[in-house]
N, C-alpha and C positions, 0 to 999 in steps of 0.2 A: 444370554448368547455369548460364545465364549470368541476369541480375539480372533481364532481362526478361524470359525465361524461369520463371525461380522467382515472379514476381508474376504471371503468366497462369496458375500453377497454383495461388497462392494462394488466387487472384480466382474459381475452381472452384465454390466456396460460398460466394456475396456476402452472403445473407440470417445466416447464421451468424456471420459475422464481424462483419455489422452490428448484431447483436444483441447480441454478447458487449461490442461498442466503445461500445454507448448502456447495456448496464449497469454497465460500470465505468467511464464518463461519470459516472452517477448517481450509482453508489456516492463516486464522489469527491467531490462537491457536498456530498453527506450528510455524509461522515466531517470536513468542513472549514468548511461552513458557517458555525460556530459559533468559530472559531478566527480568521477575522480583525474579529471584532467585539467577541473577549477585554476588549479594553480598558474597551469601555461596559459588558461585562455583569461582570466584573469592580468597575468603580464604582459600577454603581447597587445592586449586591446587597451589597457590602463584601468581596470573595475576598479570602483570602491566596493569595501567589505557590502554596502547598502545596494549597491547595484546586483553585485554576485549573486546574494539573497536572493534579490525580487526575478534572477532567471527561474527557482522555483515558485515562485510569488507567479510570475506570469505564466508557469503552466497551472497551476491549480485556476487561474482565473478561466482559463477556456477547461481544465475539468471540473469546475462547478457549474459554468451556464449547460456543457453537457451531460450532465448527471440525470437531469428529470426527461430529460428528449430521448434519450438514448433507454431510460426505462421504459417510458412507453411504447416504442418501439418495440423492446423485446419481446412486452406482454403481447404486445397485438402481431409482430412478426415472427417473433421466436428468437430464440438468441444466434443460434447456425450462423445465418447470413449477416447480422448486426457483429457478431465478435469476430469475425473475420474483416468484415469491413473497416470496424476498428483500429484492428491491428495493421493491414495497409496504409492506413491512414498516417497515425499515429509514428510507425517505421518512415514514411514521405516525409513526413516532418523535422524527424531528425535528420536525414538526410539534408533537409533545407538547412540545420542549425550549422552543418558543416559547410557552408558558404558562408556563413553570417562573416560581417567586417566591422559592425559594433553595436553597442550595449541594443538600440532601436531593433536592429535586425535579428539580433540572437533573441534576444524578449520576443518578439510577434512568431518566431517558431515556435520557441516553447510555447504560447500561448496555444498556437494549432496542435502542436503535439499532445496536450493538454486535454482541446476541443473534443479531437479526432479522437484520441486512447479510451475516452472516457464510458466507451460502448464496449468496453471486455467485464471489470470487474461487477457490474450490477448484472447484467447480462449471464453471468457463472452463475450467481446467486439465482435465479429464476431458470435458466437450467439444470441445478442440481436438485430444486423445490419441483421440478417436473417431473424429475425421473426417479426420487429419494422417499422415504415417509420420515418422517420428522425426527422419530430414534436414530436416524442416520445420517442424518444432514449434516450434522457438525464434524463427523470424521471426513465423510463426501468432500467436502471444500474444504477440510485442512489438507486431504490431499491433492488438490488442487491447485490451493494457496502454496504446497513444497518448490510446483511450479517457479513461481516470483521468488523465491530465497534462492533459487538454481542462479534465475538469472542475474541477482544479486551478485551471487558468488562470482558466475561466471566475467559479467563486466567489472568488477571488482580487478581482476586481474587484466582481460582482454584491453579493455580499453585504455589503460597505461602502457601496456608492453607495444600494442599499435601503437601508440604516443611516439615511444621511444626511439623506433624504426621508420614510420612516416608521418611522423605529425600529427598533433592532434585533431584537425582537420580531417587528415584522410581516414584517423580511428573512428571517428564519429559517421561519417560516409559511408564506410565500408557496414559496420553494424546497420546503420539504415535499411541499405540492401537488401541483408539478408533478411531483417526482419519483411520487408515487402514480400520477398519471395514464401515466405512460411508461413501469410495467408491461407494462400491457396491449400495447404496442407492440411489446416487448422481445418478449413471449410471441408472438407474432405471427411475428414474425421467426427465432427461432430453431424448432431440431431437433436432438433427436440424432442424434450418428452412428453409421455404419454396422457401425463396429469394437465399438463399446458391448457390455458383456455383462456379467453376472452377476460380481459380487465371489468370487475366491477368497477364504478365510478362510486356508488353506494359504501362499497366494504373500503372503497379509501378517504371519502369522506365521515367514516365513522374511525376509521384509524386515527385522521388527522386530528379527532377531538379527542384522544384519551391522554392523560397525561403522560403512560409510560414512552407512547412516540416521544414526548418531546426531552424526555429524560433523557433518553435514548441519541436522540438528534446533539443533544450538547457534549454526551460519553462520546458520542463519535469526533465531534468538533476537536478534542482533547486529544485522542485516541491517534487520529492520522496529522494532524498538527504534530506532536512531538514526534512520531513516526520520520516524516520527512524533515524536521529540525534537524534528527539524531544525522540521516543520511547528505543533508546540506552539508552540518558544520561541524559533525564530528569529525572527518578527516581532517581536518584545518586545526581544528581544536587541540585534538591528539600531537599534532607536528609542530604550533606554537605557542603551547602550554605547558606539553610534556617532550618536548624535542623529540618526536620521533621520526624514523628517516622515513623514507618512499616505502621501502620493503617493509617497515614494519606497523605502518599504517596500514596497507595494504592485509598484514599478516590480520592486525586488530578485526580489519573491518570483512575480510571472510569470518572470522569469527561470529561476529555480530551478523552476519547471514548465515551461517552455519547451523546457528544457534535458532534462526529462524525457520530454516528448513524443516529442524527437527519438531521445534514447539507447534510451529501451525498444525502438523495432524496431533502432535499430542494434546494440544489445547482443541481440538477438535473432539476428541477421546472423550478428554474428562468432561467434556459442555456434555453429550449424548448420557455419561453415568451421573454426574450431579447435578447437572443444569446449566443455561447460560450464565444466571445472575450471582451465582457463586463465581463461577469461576471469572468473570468482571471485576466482580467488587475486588476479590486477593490480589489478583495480578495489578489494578491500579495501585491498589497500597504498595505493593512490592514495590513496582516501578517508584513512586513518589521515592521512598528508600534508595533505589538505586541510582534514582539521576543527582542526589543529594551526593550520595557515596564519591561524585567524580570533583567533588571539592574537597575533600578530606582526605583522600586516598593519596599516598605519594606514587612518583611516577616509577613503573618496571609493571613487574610480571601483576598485580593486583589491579592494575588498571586495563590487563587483556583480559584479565576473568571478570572484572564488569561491565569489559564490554560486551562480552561473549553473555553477561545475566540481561544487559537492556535486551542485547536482540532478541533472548529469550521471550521476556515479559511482556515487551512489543507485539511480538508477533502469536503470542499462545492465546491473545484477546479476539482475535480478528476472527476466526470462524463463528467462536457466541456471538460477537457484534450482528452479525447478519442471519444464523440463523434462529436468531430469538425471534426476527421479523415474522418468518410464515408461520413459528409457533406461535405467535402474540393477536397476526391478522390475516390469518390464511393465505393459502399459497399463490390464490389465481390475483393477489396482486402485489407479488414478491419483487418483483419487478420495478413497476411503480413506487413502491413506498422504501425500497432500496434505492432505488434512485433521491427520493429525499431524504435520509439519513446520509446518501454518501454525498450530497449537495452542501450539508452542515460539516462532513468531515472535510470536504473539501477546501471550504473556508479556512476550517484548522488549519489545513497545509499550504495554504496561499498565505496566511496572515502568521504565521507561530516561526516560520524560516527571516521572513522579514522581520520580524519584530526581533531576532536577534543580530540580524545586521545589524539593525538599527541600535541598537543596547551595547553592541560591541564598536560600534563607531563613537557612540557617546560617551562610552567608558572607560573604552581601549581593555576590557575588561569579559571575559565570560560569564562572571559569577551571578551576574546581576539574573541574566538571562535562564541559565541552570536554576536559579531560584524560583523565577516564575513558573519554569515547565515543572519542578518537587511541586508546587504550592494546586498549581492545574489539576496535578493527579489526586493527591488528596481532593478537591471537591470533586473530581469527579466519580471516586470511592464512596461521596457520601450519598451525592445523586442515583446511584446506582443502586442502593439501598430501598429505595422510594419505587424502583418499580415493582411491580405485584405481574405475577408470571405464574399461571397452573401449567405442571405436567402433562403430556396427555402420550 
């Protein structure tokens, strides 16, 4: 099938894709909002580096406990009405983080931001396995996934420039808003598909015994832990490592979304021509390479183009991570059994942001931390190796 070809069958169901690409738009706005304006809400509230951390520490804690509720949901509701609800959810939440007055209160939002968000991405996953056949799933959701690099890009900038003119406060606020309001939109636009049906309880407890689930479950643990590490503390990183100002942190870190935008359909591409398991295994090696690369590298133009290769490698994983799932244990419970892979990624990103507060509060020191997250990607290069995956 040739490239023009595959995007005239993509393009099949416009309203679906557009729906799935304005919710995890949203959801990325939400999940980051608040991360490049760390700096003032850091100072005005007093954080330590280990506090800062744990505001993403405590959203992945309420997006882990809703990972497996919000898949079963999908499977037995559909995703339509769950990823919409989501998204209002999740938008309320930030809105509440723009009142917070300290560490207690901005933590128990994110936590719900967290809770509440956690019913979009598993939810995509089980509507793209409804409406796709399997040759196509991986491009299906990397266009999808351009969605979330958008909204990367976009609060990348938004949400500082609102900083600048009313307060960090009222940028976080105002984002809320709108995300509530684009709901309704979302719901509008989507449906389920036609494949959809009834969760086996049988095809997930025979999932749950094979060894490539859990291979799988730990590749992910790696996968979205260093993900949200890079997004916690690489602006911080970038500014008091390699001194760079507001605009050009800024400049680095649309990069590193830019770069994501692009990878997620192309690592979608190449998952559908060569497989999931190839294209996992390279990319974590790579990345290992590249998060190494930001200890060695001096600071200037060599340190934008690594940034701009993480967000590549990061993000070209993410569509094989999940559609290996309905290739490996059928589709009618893509849903369910996304839900616990993204329950272990989850952990990742609760626990791999904190552990480097924590490492930089003890060592006053990045490098220590950078080592762990090089050291994670090689095993989890080797892990990936071990699963056994037929074509079909």
């Amino acid at each position: 099938m040739s490239s023009s070809d595959r995007l005239r069958s993509l393009l099949r169901h416009p309203l679906v894709l557009l729906g799935g690409f304005l919710a995890l738009t949203v959801l990325g706005i939400m999940n980051s909002a608040y991360s490049y304006v760390l700096t003032s809400i850091k100072g005005e509230l007093s954080l330590s580096y280990t506090e800062s951390g744990a505001l993403m520490s405590a959203y992945f804690v309420g997006y882990t406990i809703g990972q497996i509720p919000w898949g079963l949901l999908a499977d037995r509701y559909g995703s339509r009405r769950i990823m919409a609800l989501s998204i209002a959810g999740v938008s309320a939440a930030t809105v509440l983080f723009g009142f917070g007055s300290d560490f207690t209160s901005l933590a128990l939002s994110r936590f719900l931001a967290g809770l509440l968000g956690a019913g979009v991405f598993v939810p995509s996953v089980r509507l793209i396995a409804g409406w796709y056949e399997s040759r196509e799933r991986g491009t299906a959701l990397g266009l999808l996934n351009i969605g979330g690099s958008i909204g990367l890009i976009i609060v990348t900038w938004v949400s500082p420039l609102l900083a600048l003119v009313y307060g960090w406060r009222a940028s976080i606020i105002i984002q809320g808003i709108a995300g509530v309001a684009s709901a309704a939109l979302i719901y509008l636009c989507l449906k389920d598909g036609a494949k959809s049906s009834g969760v086996s309880r049988r095809a997930v407890f025979i999932a749950l015994r094979a060894r490539s689930f859990w291979v799988l479950a730990v590749a992910q643990f790696i996968r979205l832990g260093s993900y949200y590490t890079f997004l916690a503390w690489l602006p911080l990183m970038l500014k008091e490592e390699f001194g760079f100002g507001v605009l050009l942190v800024g400049t680095a870190m649309s990069l590193f979304n830019l770069a994501g935008m692009v990878s997620n359909p192309a690592g979608g591409v190449l998952t559908d021509i060569v497989g999931e398991k190839r294209v996992l295994r390279g990319s974590f090696l790579l990345l290992a390479v590249n998060i190494f690369a930001f200890k060695v590298l001096p600071s200037g133009g060599l340190i934008l183009v690594a940034t701009f290769m993480l967000g590549w490698l990061i993000n070209f994983v993410r569509s094989p991570a999940f559609t290996i799932i309905p290739r490996l244990f059928g589709t009618e419970t893509a849903g369910s059994l996304s839900g616990v892979h993204n329950t272990f990624a989850s952990l990742g990103a609760l626990a791999l942001p904190l552990l480097l507060g924590v490492v930089k509060d003890t060592t006053t020191s990045y490098d220590l931390g950078w080592f762990i997250l090089s050291t994670l990607m090689l095993i989890g290069t080797a892990l990936i190796s071990l699963i056994r995956i037929t074509r079909n």
